[in-house]
N, C-alpha and C positions, 0 to 999 in steps of 0.2 A: 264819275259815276254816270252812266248811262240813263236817259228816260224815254220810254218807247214814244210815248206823247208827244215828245219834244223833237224825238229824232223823227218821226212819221212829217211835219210840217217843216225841219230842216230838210230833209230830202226832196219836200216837193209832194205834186200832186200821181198819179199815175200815168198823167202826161208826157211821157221822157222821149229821149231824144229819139227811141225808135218810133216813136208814134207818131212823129210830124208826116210820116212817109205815106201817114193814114189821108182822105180827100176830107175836107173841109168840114163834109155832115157826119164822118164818121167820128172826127174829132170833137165835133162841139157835141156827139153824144157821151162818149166817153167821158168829157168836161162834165154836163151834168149829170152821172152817175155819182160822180166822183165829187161835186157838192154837193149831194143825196146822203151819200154816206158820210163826209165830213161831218154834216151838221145832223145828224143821226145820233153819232159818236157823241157830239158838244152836249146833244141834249141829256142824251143818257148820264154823263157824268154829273149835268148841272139838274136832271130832275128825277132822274132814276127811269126805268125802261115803260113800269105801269102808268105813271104819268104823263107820259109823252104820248101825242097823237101823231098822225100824220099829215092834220094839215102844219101842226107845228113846224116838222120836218122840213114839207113843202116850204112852206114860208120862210125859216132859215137857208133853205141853199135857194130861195128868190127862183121858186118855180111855181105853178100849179099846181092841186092836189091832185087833179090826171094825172101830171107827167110821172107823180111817183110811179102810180101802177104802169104806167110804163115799162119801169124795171124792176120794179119788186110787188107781186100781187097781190102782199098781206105784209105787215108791218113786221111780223115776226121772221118773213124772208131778205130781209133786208139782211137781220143777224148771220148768216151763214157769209154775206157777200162782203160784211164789214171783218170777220174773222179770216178769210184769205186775203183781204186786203192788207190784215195788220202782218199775217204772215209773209207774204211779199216780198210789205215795208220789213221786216225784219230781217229777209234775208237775201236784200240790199244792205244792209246795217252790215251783216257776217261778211259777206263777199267783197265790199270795200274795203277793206284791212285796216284800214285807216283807226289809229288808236288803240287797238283790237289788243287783246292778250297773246302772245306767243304761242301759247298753251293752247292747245286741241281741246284737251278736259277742260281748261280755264273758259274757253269758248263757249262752252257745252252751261256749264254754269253761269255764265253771262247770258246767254238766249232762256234758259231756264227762269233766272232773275228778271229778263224783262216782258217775258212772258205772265208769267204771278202776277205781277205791276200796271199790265194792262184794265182796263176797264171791262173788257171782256169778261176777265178773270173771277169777276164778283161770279160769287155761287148763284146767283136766280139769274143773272143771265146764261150763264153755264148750262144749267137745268132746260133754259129756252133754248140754246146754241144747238144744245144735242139732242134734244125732241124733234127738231124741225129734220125730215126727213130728204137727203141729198140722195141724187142717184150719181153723183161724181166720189168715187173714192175717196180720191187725190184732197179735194175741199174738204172734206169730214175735219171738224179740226184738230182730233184727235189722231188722224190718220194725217194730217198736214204736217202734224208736229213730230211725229214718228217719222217722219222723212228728212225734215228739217235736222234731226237730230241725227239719224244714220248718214246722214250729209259730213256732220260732226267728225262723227265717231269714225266713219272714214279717215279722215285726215289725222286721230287721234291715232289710226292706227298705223298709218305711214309714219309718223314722229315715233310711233313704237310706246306709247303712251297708255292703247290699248291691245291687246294680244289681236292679231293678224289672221287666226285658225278661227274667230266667232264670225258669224253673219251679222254685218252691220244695222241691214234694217230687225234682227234678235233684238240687237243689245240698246237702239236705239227704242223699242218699244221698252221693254224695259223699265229705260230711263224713264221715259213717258212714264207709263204705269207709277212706278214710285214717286215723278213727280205729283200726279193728280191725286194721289195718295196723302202728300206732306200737305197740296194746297187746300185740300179738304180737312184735316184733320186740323191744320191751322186756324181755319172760319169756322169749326167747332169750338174753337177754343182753348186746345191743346196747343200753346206757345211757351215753354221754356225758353224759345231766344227768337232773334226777329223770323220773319219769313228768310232773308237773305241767305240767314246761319243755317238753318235749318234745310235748305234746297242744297246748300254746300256744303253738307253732311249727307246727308244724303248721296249725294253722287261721292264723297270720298268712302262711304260705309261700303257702296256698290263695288268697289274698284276694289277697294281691300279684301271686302269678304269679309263674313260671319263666324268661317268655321274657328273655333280651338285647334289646344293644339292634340286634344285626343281624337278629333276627327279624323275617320279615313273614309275614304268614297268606298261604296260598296263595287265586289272586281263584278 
């Protein structure tokens, strides 16, 4: 069983092997961004997002409360930079194969699953995540993850897994949609079975379809 948490610190920091190509000052900037957000992350889970300050922040990743604003100019911009970070990290996780399901759709519910799972995912950060206005598409994270997904559903339709004639970034929005759909109705309170079952329903309900069998599509 996967955990995004676990797999983000076994993979490392966002220092990899392409970046060493970077000169010295670019790298130790990058270095602390990236204990900016580490210890951003730590705190959120361990105090929740309204509790945390930023000299907290500062002081966990052993900087000065300047150097935050450095790279993030309000507390609340940090949340967009720690949301493409977890995306990234996650599709590092997909593209290694390593352990991975066979399965395309199996994939697709796996990234779905460790997605809900993140910290991110709590609904008042959510609420903050998508207020904070980006002029980057590509980072919205809901528009991160509708990528991340038609990425998927690509290869699901090469295995032939999903029909070949839809548009991938369609059906990977979609997915998106129903999934934000299940993880909201879940932190209402509507659980008849775990989050897991429920995301994995969800993508099998999608695949099979609604219709009976006295449906016919209008010619």
């Amino acid at each position: 069983m996967y955990n995004l948490t676990l797999v983000i610190f076994t993979l490392g920091s966002l220092i990899s092997m392409r970046d060493r190509s970077l000169s010295r000052r670019e790298r130790k900037k990058l270095e602390t961004r990236q204990r900016l957000l580490e210890a951003a992350l730590r705190l959120f889970q361990e105090q929740g997002y309204d509790d945390m300050t930023v000299e907290e922040i500062a002081e966990a990743a052993d900087v000065a409360k300047g150097t935050f604003f450095n790279y993030f100019e309000a507390k609340e911009l940090i949340l967009p930079a720690l949301a493409q970070w977890r995306f990234q990290q996650l599709e590092e996780l997909l593209a290694a194969g390593s352990n991975l399901p066979d399965s395309p759709v199996a994939r697709i519910k796996l990234a779905l699953g460790l997605v809900a799972e993140d910290p991110l995912a709590d609904p008042s950060l959510m609420r903050r995540l998508f207020a904070v206005q980006e002029t980057d598409f590509d980072v919205h994270p809901a528009h991160a993850l509708t990528n991340l997904l038609a990425g998927l559903v690509r290869q699901a339709q090469a295995s032939g897994e999903i029909r070949p004639d839809l548009a991938a970034i369609h059906v990977g929005g979609m997915v998106r949609a129903l999934f934000f759909h299940q993880l909201m109705s879940y932190h209402l309170g509507c659980r008849p079975a775990s989050l897991s079952e429920l995301l994995d329903q969800t993508v099998d309900l999608m695949l099979d379809g609604v219709a009976g069998p006295s449906w016919r599509q209008a010619s």
